[in-house]
C-alpha angles and dihedrals in degrees: 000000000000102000092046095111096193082058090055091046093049089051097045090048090051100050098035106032103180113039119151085218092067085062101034129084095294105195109048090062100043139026100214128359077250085077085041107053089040084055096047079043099055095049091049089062097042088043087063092048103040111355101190085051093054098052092044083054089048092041094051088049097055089242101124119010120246104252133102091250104058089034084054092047099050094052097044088054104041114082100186082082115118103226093231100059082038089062094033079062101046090049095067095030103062089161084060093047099058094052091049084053090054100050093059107096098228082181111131098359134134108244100242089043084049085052100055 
């Protein structure tokens, strides 16, 4: 099984739902999604310990853009993430922020619920 590599995507696309290498030429970057998934691993660690640090790691590897948009993207839709560095991240990256913002559907909720 650990060299099934549809099992590998499917673990790297559960755990990490929004990754610019999922849309992106594939195959030219990794050799297998297990690289992949021990990469998006790795900067998950190293995000909850220094976030900046974490998405610079995942930047450098070609595994999310460097833009706003696919950072934002990437956050709103890991959930290995702990909230605080999250935050701490947020808080010195407005321009992420307000993707982040953009992507949460506020359709249909109750305010306080939308403010959360």
């Amino acid at each position: 099984l650990a060299t099934d590599n549809h099992l590998w995507k499917n673990l790297c696309m559960s755990t990490w739902g929004c990754v610019s290498a999922y849309r992106e030429r594939f195959s030219n970057r990794f050799q297998s999604y297990k690289e992949l998934y021990l990469i998006l691993d790795e900067g998950s660690v190293i995000f909850n310990v220094e976030p900046r640090e974490g998405i610079s790691y995942l930047i450098t590897f070609g595994v999310i853009r460097n833009s706003p948009e696919a950072i934002a993207a990437f956050l709103h839709s890991t959930r290995t993430l702990k909230r605080k560095k999250l935050e701490e991240y947020l808080s010195s990256r407005h321009d992420v922020l307000e993707a982040m913002v953009r992507l949460e559907d506020y359709s249909n909720k109750f305010l306080p619920d939308a403010l959360r």
